[in-house]
ROTOR-71085 format. One record per atom (N, C-alpha, C): residue in one letter; z, y, x. Coordinates in steps of 0.05 Angstrom, whole numbers, plus 5000, padded with zeros to 4 digits. Layout:
REM residues N
AZYX...
This chain:
REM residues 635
X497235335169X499235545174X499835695148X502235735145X503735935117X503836205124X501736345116X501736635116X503236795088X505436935096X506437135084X504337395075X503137485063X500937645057X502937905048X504437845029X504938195025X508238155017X509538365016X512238395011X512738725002X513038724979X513939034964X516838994944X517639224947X520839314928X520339394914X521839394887X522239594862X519039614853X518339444847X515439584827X516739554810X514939684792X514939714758X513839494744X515539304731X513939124712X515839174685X513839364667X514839374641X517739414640X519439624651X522639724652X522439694622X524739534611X525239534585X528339744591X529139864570X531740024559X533839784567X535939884580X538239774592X539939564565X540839284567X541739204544X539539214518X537539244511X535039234488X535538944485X535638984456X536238734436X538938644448X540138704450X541838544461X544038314442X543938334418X545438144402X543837904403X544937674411X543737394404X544137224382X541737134371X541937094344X543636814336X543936844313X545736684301X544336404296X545536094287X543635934279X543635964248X541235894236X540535884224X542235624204X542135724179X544335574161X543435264156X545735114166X545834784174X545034684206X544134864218X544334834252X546534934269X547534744275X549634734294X548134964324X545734764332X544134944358X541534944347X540335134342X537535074334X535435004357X533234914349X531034714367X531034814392X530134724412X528634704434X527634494452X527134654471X525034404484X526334364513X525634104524X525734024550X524133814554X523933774584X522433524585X519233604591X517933794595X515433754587X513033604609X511533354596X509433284607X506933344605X504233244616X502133344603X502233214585X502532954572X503132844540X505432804534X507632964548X508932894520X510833144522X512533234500X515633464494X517033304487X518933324489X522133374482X523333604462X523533544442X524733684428X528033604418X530233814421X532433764413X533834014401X535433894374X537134144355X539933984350X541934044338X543733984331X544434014298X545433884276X545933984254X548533984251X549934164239X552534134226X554534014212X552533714206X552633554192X550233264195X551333054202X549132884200X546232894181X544532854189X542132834183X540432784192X538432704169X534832614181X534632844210X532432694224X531232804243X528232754241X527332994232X523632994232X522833234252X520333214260X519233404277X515633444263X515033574260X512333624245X510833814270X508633724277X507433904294X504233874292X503133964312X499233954309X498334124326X496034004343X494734244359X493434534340X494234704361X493234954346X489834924348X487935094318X485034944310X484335294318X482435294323X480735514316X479935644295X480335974295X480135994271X481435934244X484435844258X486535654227X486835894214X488435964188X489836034173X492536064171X493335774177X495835764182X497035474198X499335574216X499735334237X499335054228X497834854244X497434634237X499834494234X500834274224X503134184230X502433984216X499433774216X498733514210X499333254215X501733214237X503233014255X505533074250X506432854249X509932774248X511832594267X513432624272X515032444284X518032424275X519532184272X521532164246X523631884269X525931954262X528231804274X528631674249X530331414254X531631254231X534831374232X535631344210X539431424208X539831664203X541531734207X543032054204X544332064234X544632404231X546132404259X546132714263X547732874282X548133084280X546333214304X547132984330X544333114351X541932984351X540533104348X537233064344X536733074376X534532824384X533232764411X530632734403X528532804404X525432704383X523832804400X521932574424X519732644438X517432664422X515332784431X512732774415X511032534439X509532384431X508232184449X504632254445X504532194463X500832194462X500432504455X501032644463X499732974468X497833014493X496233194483X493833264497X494633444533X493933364550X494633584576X493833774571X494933984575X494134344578X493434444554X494734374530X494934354502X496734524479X495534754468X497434914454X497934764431X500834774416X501534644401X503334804380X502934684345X505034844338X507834564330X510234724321X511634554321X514034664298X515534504287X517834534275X519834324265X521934294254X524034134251X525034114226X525233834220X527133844190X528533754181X531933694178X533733574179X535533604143X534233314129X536233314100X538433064109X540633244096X543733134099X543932914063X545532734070X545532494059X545932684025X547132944021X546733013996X544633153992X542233074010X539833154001X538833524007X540633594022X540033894030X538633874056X536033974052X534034014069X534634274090X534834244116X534034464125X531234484145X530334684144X527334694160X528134974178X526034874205X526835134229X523535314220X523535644238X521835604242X520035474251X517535594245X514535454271X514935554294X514835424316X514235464343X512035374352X511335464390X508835394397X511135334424X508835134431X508535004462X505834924479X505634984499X503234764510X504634594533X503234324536X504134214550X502334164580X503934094591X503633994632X501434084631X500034274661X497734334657X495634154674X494034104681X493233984693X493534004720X493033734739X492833874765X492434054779X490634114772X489634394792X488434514781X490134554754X490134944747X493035054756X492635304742X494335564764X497335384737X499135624745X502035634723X503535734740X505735794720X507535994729X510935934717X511835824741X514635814728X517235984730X519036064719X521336164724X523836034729X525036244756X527536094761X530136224752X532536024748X534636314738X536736114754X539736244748X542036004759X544736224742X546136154736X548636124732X549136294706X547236244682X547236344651X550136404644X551936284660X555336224651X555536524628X557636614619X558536804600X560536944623X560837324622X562837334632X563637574617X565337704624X566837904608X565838144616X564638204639X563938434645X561538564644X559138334629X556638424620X555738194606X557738104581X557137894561X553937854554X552338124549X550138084538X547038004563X548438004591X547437904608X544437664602X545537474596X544337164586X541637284573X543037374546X540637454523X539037684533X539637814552X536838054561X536037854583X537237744602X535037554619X532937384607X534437294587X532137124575X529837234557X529837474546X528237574535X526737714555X527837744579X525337824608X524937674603X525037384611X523637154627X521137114603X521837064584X519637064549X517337144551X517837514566X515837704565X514137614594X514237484607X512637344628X511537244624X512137014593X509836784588X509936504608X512636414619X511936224639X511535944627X510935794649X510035534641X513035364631X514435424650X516935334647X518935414657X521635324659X523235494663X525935314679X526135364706X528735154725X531135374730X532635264723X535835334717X537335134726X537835284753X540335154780X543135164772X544135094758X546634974746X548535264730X551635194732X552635364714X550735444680X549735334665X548835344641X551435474629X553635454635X555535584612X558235544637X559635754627X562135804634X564335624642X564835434620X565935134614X564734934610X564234814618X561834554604X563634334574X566234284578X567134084572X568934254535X568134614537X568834774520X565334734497X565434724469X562734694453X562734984453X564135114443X563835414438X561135634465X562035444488X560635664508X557835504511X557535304496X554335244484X553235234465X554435354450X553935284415X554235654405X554835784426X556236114420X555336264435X554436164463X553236354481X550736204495X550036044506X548635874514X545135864495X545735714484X544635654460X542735914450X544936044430X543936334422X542936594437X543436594463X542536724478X539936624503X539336464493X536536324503X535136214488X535236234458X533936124430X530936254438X530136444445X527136664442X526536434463X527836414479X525936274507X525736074498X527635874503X527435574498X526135424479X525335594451X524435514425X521035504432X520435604470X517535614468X516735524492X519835524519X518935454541X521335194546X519534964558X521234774563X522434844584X524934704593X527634794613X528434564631X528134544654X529334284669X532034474683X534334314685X536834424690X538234294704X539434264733X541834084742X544734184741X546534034744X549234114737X549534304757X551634504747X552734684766X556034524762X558434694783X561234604783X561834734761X561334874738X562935004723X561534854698X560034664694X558734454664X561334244668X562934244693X565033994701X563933764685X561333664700X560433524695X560633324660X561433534655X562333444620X560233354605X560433134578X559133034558X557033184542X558133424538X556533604533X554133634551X553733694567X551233664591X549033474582X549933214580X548532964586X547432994547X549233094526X548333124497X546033314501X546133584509X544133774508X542133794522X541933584550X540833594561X538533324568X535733314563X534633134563X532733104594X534532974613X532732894639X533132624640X531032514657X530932214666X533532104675X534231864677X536431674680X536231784712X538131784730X541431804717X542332074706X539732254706X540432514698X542032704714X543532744732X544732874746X542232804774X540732714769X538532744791X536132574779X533232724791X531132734778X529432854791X527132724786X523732904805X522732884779X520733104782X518233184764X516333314768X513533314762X511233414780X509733574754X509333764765X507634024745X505134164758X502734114753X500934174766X500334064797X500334244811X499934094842X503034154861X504934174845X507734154852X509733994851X511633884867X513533684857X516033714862X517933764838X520833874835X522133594837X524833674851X527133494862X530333574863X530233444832X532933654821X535233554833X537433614845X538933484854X542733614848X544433384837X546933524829X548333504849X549133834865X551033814890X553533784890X554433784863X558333774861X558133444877X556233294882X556933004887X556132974914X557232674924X556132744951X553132744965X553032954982X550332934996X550532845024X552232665025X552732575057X549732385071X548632415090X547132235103X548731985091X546431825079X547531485066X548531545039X548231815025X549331724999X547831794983X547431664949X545731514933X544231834937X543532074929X542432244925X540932234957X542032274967X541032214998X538632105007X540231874999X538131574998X535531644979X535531734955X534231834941X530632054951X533332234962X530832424961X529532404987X531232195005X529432215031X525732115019X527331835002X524431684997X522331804980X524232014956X522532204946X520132334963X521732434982X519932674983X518132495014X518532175021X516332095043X513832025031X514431964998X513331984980X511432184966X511932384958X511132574952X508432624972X505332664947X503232804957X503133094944X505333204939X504933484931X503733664935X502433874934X502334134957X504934244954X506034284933X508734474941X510134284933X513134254951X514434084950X517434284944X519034264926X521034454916X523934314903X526134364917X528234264915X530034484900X531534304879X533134604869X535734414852X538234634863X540834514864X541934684862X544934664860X546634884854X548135084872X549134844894X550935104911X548535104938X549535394947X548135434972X548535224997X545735205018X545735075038X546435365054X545435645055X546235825070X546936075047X548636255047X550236475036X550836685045X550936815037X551337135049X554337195038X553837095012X556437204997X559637275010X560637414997X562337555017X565537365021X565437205000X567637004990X567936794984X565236674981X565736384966X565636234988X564436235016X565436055039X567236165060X569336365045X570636395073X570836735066X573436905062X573937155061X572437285078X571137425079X569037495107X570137815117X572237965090X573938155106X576138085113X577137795123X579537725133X579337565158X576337405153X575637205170X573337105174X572136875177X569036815183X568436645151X565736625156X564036495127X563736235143X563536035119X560935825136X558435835129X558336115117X555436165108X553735945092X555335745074X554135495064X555635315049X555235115037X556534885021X555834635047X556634425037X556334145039X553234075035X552534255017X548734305012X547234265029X548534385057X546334365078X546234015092X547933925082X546833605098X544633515085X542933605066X540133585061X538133705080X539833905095X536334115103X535733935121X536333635138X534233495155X532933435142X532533365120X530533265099X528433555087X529233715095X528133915088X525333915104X526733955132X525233975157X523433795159X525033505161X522533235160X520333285151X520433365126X518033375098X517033545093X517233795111X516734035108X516734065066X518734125066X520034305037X519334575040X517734735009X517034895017X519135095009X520735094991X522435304984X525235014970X527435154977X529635094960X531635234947X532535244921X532535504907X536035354889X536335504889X539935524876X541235684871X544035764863X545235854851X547935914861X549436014841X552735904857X553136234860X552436264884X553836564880X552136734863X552836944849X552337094832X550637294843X548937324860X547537564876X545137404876X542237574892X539937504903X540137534931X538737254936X539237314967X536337174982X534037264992X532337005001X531837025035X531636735035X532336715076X528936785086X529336825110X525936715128X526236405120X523536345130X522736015124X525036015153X525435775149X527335635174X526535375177X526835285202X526934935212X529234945234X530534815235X532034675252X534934895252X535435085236X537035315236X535235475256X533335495249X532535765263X529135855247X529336085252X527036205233X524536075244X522636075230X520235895238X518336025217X516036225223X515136325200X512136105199X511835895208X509535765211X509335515193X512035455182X511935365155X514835195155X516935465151X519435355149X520335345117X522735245115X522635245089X524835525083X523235535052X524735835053X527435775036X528435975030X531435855016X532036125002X532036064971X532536254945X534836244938X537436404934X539036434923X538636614897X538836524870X538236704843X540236524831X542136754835X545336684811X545536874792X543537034781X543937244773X543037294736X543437054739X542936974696X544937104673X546837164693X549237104670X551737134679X552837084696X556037044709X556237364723X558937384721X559337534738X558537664764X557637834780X555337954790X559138024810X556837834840X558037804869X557138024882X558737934916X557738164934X558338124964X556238204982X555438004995X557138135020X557738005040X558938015066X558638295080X561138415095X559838675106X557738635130X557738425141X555438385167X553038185157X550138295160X548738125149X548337805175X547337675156X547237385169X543837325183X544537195200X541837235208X538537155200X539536935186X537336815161X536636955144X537437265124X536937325108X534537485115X533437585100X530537665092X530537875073X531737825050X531838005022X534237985008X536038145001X538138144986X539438334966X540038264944X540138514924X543838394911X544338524903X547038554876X545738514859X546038444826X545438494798X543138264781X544038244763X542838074740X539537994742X540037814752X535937804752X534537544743X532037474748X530537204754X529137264776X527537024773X525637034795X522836814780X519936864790X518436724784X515936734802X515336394799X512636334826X510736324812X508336404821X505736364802X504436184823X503535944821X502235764833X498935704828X497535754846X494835684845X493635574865X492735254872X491635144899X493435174914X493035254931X494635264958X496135644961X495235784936X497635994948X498736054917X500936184923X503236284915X503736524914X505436614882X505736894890X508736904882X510637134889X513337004875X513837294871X516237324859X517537564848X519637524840X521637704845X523537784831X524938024820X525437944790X525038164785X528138204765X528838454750X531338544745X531738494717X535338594706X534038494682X533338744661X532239014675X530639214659X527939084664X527138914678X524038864680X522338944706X525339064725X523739184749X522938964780X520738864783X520938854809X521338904835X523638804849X524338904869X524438714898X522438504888X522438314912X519338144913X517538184928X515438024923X513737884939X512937694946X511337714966X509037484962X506637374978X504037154964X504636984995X504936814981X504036615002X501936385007X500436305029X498936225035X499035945043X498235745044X498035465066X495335395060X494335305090X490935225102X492334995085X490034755070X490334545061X490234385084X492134155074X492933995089X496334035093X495634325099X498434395127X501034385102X503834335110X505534255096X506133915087X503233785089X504533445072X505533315105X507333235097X509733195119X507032905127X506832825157X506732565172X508732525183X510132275165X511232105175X511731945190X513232025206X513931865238X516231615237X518931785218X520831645226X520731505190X520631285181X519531225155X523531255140X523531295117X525331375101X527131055106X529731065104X531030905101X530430715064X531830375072X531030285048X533630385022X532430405010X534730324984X535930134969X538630024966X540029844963X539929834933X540129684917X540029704895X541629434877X542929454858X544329284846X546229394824X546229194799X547529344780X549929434784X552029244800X554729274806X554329184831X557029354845X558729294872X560329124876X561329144852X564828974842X563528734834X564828474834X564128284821X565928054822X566127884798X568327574801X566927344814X563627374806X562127144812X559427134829X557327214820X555927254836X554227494829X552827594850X551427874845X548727914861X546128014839X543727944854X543228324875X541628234889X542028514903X538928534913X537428804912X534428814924X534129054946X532929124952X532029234972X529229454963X529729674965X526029904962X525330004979X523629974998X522430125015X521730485002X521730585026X520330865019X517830825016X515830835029X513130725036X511930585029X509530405024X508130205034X507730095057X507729875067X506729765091X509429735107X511929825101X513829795109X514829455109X515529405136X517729115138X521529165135X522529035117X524829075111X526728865123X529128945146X531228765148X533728865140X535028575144X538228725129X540328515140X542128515149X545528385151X547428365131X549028185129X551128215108X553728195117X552628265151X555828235159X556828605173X555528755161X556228985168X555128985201X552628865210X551528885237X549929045234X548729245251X546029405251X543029215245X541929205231X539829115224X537129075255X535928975254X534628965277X531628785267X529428735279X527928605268X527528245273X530928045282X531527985284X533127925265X534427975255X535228085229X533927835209X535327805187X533327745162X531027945143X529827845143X526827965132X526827935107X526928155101X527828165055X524228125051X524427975031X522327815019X523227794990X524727874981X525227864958X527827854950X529027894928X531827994917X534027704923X536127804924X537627594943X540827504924X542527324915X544627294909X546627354930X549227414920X550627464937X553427374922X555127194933X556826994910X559727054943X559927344956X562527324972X561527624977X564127694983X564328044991X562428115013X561228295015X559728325043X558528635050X557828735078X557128965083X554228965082X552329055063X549928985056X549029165084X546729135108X546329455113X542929355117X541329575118X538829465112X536829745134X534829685147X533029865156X530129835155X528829995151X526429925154X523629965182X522629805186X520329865206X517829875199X516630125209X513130055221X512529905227X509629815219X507629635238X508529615273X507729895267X509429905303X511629935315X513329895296X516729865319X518329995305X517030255291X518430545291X521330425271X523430595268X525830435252X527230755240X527530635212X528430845198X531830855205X533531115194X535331045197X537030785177X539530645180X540530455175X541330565151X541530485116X542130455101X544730275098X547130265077X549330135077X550230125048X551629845045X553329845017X553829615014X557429735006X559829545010X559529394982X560029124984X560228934956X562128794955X564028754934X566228684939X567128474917X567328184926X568228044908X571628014901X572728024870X575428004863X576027854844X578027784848X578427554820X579227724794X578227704776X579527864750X582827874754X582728234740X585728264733X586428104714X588427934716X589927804684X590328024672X589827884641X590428094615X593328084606X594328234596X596728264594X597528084573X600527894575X601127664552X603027894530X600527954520X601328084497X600927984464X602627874443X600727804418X601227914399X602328134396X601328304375X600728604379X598528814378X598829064384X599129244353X599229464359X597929614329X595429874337X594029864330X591930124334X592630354341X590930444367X591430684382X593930704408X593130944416X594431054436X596531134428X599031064448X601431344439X601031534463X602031724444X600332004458X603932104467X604232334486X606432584487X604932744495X606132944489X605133244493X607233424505X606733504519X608933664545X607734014550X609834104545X609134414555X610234514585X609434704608X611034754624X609234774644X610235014659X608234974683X608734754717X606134634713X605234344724X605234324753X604534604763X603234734786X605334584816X607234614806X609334544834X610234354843X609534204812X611233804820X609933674792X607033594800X606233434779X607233184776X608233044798X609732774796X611932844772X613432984783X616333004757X615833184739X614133204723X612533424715X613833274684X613833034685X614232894645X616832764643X618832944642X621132974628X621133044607X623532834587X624432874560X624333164551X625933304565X626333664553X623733834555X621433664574X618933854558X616933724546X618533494528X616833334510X616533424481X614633654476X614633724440X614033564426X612433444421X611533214404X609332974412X610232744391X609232514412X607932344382X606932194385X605232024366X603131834370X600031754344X599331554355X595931744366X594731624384X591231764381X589831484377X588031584361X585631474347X583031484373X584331614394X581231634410X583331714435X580731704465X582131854490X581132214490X582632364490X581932584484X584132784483X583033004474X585033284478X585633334443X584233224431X584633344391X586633274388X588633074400X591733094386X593633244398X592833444406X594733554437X593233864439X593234034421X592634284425X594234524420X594834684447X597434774441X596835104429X599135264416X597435454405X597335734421X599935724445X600735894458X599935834492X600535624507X601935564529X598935584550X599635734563X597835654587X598035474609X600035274608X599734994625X601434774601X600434594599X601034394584X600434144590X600933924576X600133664595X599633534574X598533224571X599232984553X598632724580X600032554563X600732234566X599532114539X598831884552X596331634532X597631364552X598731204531X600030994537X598930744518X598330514529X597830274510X596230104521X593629994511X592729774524X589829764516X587029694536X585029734539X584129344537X582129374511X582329084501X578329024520X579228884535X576128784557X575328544538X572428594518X571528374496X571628104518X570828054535X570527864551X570727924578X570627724598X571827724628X569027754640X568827984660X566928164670X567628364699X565128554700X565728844714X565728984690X567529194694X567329414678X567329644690X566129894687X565430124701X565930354684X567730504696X569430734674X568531024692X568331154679X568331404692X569831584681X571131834695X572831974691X571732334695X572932474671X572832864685X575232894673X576633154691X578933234686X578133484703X580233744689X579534084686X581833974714X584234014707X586934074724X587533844739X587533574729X588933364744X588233144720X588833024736X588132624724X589532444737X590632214725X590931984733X590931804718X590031624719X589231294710X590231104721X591730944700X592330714720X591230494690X590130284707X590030014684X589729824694X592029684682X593129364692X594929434718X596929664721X598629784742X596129744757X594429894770X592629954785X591630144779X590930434801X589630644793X587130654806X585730774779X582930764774X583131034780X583431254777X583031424784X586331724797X585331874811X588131974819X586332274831X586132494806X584732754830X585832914848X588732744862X589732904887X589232774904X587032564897X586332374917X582732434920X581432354938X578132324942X577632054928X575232164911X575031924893X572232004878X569931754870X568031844858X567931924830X566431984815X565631944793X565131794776X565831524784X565531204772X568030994797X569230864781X570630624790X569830394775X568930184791X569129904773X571329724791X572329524769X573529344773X573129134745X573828814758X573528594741X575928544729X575628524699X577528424681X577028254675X579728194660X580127834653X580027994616X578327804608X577927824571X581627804560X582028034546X584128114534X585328304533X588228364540X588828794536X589628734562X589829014562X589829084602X591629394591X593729394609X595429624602X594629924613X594230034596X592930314605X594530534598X594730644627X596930954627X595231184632X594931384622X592931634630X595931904629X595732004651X596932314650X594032514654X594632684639X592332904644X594133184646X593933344662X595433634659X592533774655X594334014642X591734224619X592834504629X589934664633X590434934633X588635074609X589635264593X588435394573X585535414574X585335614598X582435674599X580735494613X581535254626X580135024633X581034814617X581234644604X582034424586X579534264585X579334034592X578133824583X580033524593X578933374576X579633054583X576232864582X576432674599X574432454598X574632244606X573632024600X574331824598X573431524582X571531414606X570631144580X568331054592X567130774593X565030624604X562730784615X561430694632X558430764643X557130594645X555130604646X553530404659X549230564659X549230544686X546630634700X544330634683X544330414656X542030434648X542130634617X544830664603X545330724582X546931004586X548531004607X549631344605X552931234598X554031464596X556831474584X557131424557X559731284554X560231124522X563031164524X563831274504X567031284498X568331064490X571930954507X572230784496X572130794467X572630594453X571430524428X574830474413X575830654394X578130614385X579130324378X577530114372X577729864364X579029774395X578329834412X578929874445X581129874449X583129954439X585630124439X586630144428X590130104432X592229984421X595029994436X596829944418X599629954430X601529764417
């Protein structure tokens, strides 16, 4: 049983002066972002900086000695090449291990720059205590800029182990300035000492920038990690969380998986909300009190989850434990809303909801101190005041989910799309699990074929796959469409010249984006060297557009897998076929098979000032995003 032990408001923890320190410091001359950390294991860090200029990447570090003089820094670790972002793990570090550390980056004319020393320790062991902090939505806003940089110099003065940040990291994601200007410099004290695990919020718009600054496991927009006797399950909600889809699929098996004692999910938008606006005007009309978020909470329930914690609206808000939508104080899961890092400061509904528990206005964190089986949590302001707290308890044992209904299997394969043939496997959640599957889009049964091992597949088909117990029991049905096509022909083209032709259009877009690219609001037109916004920056206009016209050269006849972001609107078409269209439902990745040669490629993008980005260019699951490659591209 989960006993609630205490609950108090407003203590006193060290009130610092309103705004104290509040300027965030500058980088240091030749750093673009100066060091920090992510990633942390019991052996190993993550260290990452940026330079202003290509250069070496060294990291010098050493356990701290007893009695030293001065920080050890007897170990090295050294990248080959030059380069501007620095990625540099440390390997083979000690568990529960203080460490010192620093960075040193000389540029090809030989100008050295060196960071301070920092300290870290890493992963603590199983079963000692730690203490981590939570924050969500660091974004920048106009009405209390210096927000960021006093939260983070609270969170510092805590000392935590580490530090989870439920999305929104910055204002714009796809803008460098609101990470390289506010981001960055206003979390330098923390980050330079506490590692940071982070999932996307909707306002990073899933941009390049993210995936550069940010160092999590493949695919990176989702990820587990275990810290002491805890296990985090980071999950990105701008995507879908439908029963059957890949995150879905994911975390069911995660967490049938999981021998944690605390089991902790943390994402960006709310599964429940108070807020007064973001689901629904609540002085005009009704809320849905929630996101799309909540098609996780069966998985909540299954597995008994002990807290799930996010962001999104700008307030504090925390529920009773709940199961099934209804309060359950015997070990429901509880649900944290802490948006209060940074963004603009919300406000919550005039009628309260019936899930809530604790709710405040204004700039805060929050942090769990974990030891065995209890818990203490707090939240606190950003003068330093406590105004939310309570210890929680679980008899051991109670919380590790028995599994009844066993997790559905996972489908797995490099590609969907294909000309020829395509191998496909099957993962159980479990052990001891028997796996069947159909390829004719039938419900699986134990009649069925019996996966025994990874299978070819050389014709289109509805993969669907379930799994059983020893005894009968049947998970739900897993699915995925595979689709064989004959390559697009390449276009009979034999001579091109390098690059895109670009136009650039001013005018507002808002009313008729179809007829939106007429001659009379064409200012200037030319060639691009790349897919992107640098030839097309306007100095005045707050709606603007560009066009990218020419031809996309496929080295050889294949799948190819493109992914797309766009602020205002997008469309893609290549080989007269659209790859992508955002007035349409559409993922994050399209593949299709090309035939080796140019393939005619049309991009419209419409631009708004204060949102502007373009994206655009290969993926692939094991390597990440890759820009097409100007040799690529042509007209």
């Amino acid at each position: 049983m989960k006993h609630l032990i205490s609950c108090c408001l407003l203590l006193a923890l060290a009130a610092q002066p309103l705004r104290a320190q509040l300027g965030a410091p500058k980088p240091a001359p030749g750093f673009a972002v100066m060091p920090y950390m992510q990633y942390s294991t019991q052996t190993s860090m993550t260290i990452l900086w940026e330079t202003q200029e290509a250069a070496t990447s060294l990291v010098e570090y050493g356990e701290a000695l007893p009695q030293a003089s001065a920080p050890n820094l007897s170990r090295s670790v050294s990248l080959d090449g030059l380069r501007q972002m620095h990625e540099v793990e440390l390997p083979g570090l000690r568990p529960e291990t203080n460490y010192f550390w620093r960075v040193a980056s000389q540029t090809a004319a030989g100008v050295r720059y060196v960071s301070p020393v920092y300290t870290f320790k890493t992963a603590v062991k199983d079963s000692t205590a730690f203490m981590f902090a939570l924050i969500g939505d660091t974004q920048r806003n106009d009405d209390t800029p210096w927000a960021w940089s006093v939260i983070s110099k609270q969170i510092w003065r805590t000392r935590p182990s580490f530090v989870v940040l439920a999305g929104d990291l910055v204002d714009w994601g796809p803008r460098k300035e609101d990470w390289t200007e506010h981001f960055f410099p206003g979390g330098h004290p923390l980050m330079a000492r506490v590692p940071l695990f982070s999932v996307l919020g909707n306002h990073e718009g899933d941009a390049d920038y993210y995936y550069q600054y940010m160092a999590n496991p493949r695919p990176e927009y989702y990820y587990a990690f275990t810290y002491g006797n805890a296990e985090f399950f980071m999950i990105d909600s701008n995507r879908d969380l439908s029963e059957g889809s890949e995150q879905y699929n994911w975390l069911d098996q995660a967490l049938a998986k999981s021998k944690a004692v605390w089991k902790i999910v943390v994402h960006h938008h709310p599964p429940y909300s108070s807020d007064s606006d973001d689901h629904g005007n609540t002085y005009t009309g009704l809320s849905s009190l929630g996101t799309a978020a909540r098609n996780l909470v069966p998985l909540f329930d299954k597995y008994h989850v002990d807290f799930d914690l996010f962001g999104h609206t700008h307030l504090y808000e925390r529920s009773w434990p709940l199961t099934n939508d209804r309060i359950n104080e015997q070990g429901g899961t509880i649900y944290i809303n802490s948006g209060g890092a940074g963004g603009y400061v919300e406000a919550f509904a005039p009628t309260r909801s019936w899930f809530t528990l604790e709710q405040r206005e204004g700039h805060h964190f929050c942090t769990f101190a974990i030891y065995d089986h209890s818990l203490v949590f707090k939240a606190i302001d950003y003068e330093g005041r406590v105004f939310d707290a309570f210890e929680l308890r679980k008899e051991p044992g109670q919380g590790q989910a028995s599994v009844v209904t066993p997790p559905g299997p996972i489908i797995r394969s490099r590609r969907t799309v294909f000309h020829d043939t395509v191998q496909v496997s099957l993962a159980a959640g479990l052990e001891g699990l028997d796996l069947y599957y159909t390829l004719d889009g039938s419900e699986p049964t134990r009649n069925s074929s019996r996966y025994t091992g990874s299978f070819v597949l050389n014709r289109s088909a509805m993969v669907k796959a379930r799994a059983f117990t020893p005894a009968g029991l049947s998970s739900r049905v897993t699915s995925m469409p595979f689709t064989q096509m004959a390559p697009l022909k390449a276009a009979a083209v034999k001579k091109t010249l390098p690059g895109l032709q670009f136009g650039y259009y001013e005018g507002d877009w808002r009313k008729d984006k179809a007829g939106f690219f007429t001659p009379e609001r064409r200012l200037r037109q030319g060639i691009a060297s790349t897919i992107s916004l640098s030839h097309a920056e306007p100095a005045d206009a707050e709606y603007w557009a560009l066009t990218l016209d020419g031809y996309f050269q496929a080295p050889e006849t294949g799948t190819y897998t493109f992914y797309a972001v766009d602020s205002r609107g997008l469309l893609v078409r290549l080989g007269g076929q659209v790859l992508f269209d955002s007035e349409q439902e559409g993922g994050n990745t399209v593949s299709v098979v090309l035939e080796k040669g140019l393939h005619a490629l049309e991009i419209r993008s419409w631009q708004q000032r204060s949102r502007r980005s373009l994206g655009f260019g290969l993926y692939d699951a094991e390597t990440g995003r890759k820009p097409v490659a100007p040799f690529q591209l042509s007209h």
